[in-house]
C-alpha positions as CSV (number, residue, x, y, z in Angstrom):
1,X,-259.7,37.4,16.4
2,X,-262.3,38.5,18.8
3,X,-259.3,38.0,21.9
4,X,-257.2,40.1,20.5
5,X,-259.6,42.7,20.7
6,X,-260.4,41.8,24.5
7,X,-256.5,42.1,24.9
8,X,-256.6,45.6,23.0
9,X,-259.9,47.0,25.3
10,X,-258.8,45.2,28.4
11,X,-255.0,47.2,28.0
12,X,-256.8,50.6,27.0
13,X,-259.2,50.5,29.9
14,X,-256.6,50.1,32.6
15,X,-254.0,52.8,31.1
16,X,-256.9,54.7,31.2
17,X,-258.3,53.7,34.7
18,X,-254.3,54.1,36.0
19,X,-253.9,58.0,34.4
20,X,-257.3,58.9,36.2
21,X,-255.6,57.2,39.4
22,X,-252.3,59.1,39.2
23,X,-254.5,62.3,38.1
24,X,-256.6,62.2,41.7
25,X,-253.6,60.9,43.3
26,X,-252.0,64.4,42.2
27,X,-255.4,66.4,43.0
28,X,-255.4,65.1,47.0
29,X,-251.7,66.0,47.1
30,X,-252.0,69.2,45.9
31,X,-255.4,69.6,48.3
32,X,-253.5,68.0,51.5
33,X,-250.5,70.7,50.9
34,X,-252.5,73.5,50.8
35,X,-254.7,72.1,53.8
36,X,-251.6,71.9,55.6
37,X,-250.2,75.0,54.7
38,X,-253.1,77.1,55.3
């Protein structure tokens, strides 16, 4: 079934697009507290 695979890519693309959010989330947190800090 071709939507099933939609489903499958559609679900892998935005756990992938959310980690890369939380992972440059994480990066400007870290650069902001050592901004701040310094």
């Amino acid at each position: 079934m071709p939507d099933e695979l939609d489903m499958k890519m559609a679900m892998k693309v935005a756990a992938s697009a959310q980690k890369e959010k939380k992972r440059r989330n994480r990066m400007s947190a870290a650069l902001f507290t050592t901004e701040f800090k310094a």
